[in-house]
KEVEX-512102 format. One record per residue: residue number from 1; x, y negated, z of N, C-alpha, C in turn. Coordinates in steps of 0.1 Angstrom, whole numbers, plus 2048, in hexadecimal, padded with zeros to 3 digits. Layout:
KEVEX-512102
R seq n.px n.py n.pz ca.px ca.py ca.pz c.px c.py c.pz
R NUM    X    Y    Z     X     Y     Z    X    Y    Z
...
//
This chain:
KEVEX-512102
R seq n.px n.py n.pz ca.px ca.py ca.pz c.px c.py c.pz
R   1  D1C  B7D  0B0   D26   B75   0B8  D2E  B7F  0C1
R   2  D3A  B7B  0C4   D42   B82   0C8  D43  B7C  0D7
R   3  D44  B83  0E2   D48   B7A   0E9  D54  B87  0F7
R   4  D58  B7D  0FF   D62   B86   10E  D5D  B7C  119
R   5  D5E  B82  11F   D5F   B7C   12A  D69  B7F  136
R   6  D6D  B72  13E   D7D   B70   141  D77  B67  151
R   7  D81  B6B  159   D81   B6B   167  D89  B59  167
R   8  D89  B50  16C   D98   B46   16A  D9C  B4A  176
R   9  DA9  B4C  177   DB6   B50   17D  DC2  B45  183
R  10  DBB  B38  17A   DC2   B2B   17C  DC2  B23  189
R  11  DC8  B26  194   DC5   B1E   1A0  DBC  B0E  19E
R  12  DC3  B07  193   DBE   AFB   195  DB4  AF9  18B
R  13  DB0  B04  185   DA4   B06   17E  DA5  B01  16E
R  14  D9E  AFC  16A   DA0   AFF   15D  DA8  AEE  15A
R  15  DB1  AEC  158   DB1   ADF   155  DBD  ADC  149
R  16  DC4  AD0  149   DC9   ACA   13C  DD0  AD4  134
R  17  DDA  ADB  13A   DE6   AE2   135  DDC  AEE  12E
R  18  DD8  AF9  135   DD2   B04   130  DC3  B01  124
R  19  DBD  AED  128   DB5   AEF   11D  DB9  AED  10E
R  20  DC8  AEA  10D   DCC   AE6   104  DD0  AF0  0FD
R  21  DD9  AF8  108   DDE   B08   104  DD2  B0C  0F7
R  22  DC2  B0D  0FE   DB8   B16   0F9  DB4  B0E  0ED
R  23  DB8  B01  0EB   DB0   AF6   0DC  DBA  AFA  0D6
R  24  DC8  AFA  0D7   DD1   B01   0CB  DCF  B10  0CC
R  25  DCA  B18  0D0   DC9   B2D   0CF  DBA  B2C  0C8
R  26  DAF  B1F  0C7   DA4   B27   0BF  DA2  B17  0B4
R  27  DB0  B13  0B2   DA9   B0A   0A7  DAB  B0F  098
R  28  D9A  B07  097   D96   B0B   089  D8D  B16  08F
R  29  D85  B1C  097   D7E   B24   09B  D70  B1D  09D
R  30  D64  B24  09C   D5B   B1F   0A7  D59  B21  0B4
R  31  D61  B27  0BC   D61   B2C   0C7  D5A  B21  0D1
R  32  D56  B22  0DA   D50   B1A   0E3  D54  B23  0F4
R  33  D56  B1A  100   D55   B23   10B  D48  B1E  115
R  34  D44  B29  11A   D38   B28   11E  D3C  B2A  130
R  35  D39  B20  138   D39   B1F   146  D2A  B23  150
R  36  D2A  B22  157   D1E   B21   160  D17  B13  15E
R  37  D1E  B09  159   D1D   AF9   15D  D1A  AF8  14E
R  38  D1E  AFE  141   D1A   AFA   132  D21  AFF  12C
R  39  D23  AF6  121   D2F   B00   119  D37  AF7  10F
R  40  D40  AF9  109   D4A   AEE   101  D4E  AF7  0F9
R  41  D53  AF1  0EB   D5A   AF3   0E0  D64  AF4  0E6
R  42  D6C  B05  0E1   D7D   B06   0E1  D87  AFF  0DA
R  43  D7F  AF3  0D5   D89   AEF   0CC  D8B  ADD  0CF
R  44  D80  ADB  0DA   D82   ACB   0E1  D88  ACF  0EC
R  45  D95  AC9  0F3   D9A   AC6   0FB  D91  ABF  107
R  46  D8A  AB2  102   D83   AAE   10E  D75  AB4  112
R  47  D6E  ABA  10C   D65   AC1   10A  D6A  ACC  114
R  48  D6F  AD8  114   D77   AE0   11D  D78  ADB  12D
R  49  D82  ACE  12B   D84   ACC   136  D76  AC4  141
R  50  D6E  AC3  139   D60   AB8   13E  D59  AC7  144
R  51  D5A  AD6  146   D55   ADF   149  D59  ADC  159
R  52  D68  ADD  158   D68   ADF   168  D65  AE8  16C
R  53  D6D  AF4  166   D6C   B05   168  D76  B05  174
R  54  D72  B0F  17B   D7B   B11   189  D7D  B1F  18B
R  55  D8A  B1E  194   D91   B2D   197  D88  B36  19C
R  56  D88  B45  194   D80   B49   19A  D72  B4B  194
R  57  D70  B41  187   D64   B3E   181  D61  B49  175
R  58  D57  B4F  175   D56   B57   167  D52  B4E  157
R  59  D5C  B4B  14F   D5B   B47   140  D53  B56  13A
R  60  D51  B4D  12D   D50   B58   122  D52  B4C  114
R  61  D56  B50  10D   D60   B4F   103  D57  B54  0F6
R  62  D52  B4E  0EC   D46   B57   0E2  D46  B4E  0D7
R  63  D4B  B56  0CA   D4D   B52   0BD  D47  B5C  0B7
R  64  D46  B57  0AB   D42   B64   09E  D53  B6B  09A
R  65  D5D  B64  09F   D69   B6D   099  D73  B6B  0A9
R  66  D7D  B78  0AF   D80   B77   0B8  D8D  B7E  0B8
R  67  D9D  B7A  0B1   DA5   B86   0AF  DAA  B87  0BA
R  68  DB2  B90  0BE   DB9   B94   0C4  DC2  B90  0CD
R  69  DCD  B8B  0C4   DD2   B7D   0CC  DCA  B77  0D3
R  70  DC1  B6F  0CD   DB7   B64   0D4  DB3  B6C  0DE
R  71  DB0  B76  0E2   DAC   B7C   0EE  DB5  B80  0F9
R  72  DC0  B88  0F2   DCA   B84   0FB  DD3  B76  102
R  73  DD2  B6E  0F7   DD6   B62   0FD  DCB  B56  104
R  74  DBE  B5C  100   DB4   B58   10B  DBA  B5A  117
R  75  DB9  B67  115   DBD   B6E   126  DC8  B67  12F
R  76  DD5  B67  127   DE0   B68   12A  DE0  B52  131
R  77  DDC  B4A  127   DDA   B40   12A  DCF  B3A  13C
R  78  DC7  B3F  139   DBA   B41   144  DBF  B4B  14F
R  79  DCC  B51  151   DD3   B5C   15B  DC6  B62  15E
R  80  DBD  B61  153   DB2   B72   156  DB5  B78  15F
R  81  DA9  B7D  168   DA8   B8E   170  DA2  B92  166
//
């Protein structure tokens, strides 16, 4: 498995707009994101948002496939440090 790990950068933390961004950048993947609090399929919307990841919070992000794009637009979506 592949995984990054990513800072969230999102003042208001992880919520509707950016989880949706991340279910269309890893669908059809198995990606899943892993919180302090659990972890959700990158590819459920409400799943994601039931985390309740906050600014400031360290994700990690872990699939068996992880291109490039998807990492950069992880990033880019989550305003990554």
């Amino acid at each position: 498995m592949i995984q990054i790990k990513l800072v969230i950068g999102l003042e208001q933390g992880l919520h509707t707009r950016p989880c949706s961004l991340l279910v269309e950048l890893f669908e059809g993947s198995d990606a899943v994101l892993k919180t302090s609090s659990g972890q959700a399929s990158l590819t459920s919307m409400l799943s994601l948002m039931t985390l309740g990841a906050e600014f400031g919070e360290t994700v990690t992000i872990e699939a068996s496939e992880i291109t490039p794009e998807q990492q950069s637009g992880a990033k880019e979506i989550l305003k990554a440090q």
